[in-house]
C-alpha positions as CSV (number, residue, x, y, z in Angstrom):
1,X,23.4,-1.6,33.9
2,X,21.1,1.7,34.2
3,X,19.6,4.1,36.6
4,X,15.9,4.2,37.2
5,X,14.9,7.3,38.9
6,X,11.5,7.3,40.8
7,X,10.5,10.4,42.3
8,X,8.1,10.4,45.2
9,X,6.7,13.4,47.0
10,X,3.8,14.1,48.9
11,X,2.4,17.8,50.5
12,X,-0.6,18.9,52.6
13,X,-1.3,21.6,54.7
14,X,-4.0,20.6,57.0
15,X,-5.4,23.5,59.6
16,X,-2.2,25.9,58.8
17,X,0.2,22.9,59.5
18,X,2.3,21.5,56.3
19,X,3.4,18.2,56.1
20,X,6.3,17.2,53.3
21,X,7.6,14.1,52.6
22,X,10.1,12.9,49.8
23,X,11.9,15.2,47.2
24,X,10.5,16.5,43.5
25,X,14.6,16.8,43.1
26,X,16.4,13.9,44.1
27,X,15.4,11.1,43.2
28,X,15.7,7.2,44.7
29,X,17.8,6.1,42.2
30,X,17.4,1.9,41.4
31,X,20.6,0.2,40.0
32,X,18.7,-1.8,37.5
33,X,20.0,-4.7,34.1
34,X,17.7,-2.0,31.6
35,X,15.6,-5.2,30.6
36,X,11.1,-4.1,31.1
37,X,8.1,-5.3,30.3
38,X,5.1,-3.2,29.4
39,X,1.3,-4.0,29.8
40,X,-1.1,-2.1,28.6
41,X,-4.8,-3.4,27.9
42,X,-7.9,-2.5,28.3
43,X,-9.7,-4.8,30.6
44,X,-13.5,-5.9,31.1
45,X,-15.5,-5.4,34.2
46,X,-14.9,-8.1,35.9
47,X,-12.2,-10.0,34.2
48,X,-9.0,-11.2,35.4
49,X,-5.8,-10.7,33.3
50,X,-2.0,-12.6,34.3
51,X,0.0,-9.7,33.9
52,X,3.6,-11.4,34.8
53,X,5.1,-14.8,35.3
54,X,8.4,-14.6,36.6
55,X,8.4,-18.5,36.5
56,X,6.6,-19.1,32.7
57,X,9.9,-20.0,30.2
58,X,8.3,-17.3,27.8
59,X,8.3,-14.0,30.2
60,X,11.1,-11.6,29.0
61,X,11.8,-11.0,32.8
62,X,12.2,-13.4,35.5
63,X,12.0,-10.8,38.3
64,X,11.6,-7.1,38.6
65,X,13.4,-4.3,40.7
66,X,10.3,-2.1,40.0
67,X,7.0,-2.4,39.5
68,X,4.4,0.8,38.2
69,X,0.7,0.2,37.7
70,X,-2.1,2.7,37.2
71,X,-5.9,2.2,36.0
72,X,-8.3,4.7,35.3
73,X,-11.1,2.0,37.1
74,X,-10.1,0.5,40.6
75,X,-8.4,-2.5,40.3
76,X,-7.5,-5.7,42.4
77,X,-3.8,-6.6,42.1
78,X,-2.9,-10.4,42.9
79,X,0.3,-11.0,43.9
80,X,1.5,-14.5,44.1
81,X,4.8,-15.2,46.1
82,X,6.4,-18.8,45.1
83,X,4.7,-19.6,42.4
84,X,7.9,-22.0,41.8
85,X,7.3,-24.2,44.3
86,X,10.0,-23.6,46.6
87,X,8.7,-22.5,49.7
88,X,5.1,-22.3,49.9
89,X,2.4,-20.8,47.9
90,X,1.2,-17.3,49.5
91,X,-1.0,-15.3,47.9
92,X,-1.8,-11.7,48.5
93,X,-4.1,-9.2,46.9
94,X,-4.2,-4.9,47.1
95,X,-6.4,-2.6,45.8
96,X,-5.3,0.1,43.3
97,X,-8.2,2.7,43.1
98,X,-8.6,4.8,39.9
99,X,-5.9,7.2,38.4
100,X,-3.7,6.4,41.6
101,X,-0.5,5.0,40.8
102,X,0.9,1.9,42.6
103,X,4.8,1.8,42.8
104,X,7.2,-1.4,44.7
105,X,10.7,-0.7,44.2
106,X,11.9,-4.5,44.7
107,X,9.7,-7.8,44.4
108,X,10.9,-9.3,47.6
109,X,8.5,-10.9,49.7
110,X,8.1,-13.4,52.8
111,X,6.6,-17.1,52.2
112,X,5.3,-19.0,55.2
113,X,5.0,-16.0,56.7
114,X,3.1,-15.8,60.4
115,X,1.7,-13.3,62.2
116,X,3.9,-11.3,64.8
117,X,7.0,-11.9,63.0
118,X,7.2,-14.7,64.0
119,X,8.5,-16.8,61.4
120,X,9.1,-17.2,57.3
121,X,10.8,-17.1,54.4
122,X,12.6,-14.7,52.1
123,X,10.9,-15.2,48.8
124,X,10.4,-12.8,45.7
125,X,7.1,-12.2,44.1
126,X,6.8,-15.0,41.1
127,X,3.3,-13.8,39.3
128,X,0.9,-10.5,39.3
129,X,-2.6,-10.8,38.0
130,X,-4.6,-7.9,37.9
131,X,-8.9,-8.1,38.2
132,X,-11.6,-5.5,37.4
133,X,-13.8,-4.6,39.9
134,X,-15.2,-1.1,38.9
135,X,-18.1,-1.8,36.5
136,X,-16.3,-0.4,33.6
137,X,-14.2,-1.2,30.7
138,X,-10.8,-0.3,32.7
139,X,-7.5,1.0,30.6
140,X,-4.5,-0.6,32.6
141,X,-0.7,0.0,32.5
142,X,2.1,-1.7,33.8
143,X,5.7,-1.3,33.4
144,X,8.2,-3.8,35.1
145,X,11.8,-3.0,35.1
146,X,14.7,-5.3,36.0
């Protein structure tokens, strides 16, 4: 077992009023097996790229208690929750724009999920795919931790 410290802070003044969120000193500290997976290509305009397979029998990790990802091109990241075929394929895409870093501290997700709350499934996140949208040759990196 190891500690994964992820620091998150954010700070604005906006007409004379300050607004602070998070802590440059104490950290969320993640409880984690000390097992990643790093990913760092450079990537075509666009071209799509599987990053992780929780579910493929060669992956080093099966799931991940963090995930970082940073481009210096906007990105598309695909997230695909049940990929294994136990619930229900759900498929989910955000947008990472350039040199602005993307951090989920867990892969859980919901499959079957309606709107409203009104019903589905806990699930975990089974594959990530990134895509370049920007034009450019992109330079991506990803570091998964479990």
């Amino acid at each position: 077992m190891a500690t994964l410290n992820v620091y998150q802070h954010f700070y604005m003044t906006i007409s004379g009023d300050t607004v602070a969120r998070g802590s440059r000193s104490a950290p969320t500290a993640i409880t984690v097996d000390g097992q990643k997976k790093e990913w760092n290509r450079s990537l075509a305009t666009a071209t799509t790229a599987l990053v992780w397979d929780g579910t493929a029998t060669d992956e080093p990790l099966s799931n991940f208690d963090f995930l970082y990802i940073k481009s210096d091109q906007d990105l598309l990241v695909e997230f695909t929750c049940d990929k294994g075929a136990e619930v229900g394929t759900v498929v989910f895409a955000r947008k990472v724009l350039a040199s602005e870093p993307m951090m989920i501290l867990h892969d859980d997700a919901m499959a079957n999920y309606t709107a409203a709350f009104a019903t589905g499934t806990a699930d975990v996140i089974d594959r990530i795919r990134v895509r370049n949208t920007s034009g450019s040759t992109a330079v991506v990196d990803v570091v998964l931790v479990t």
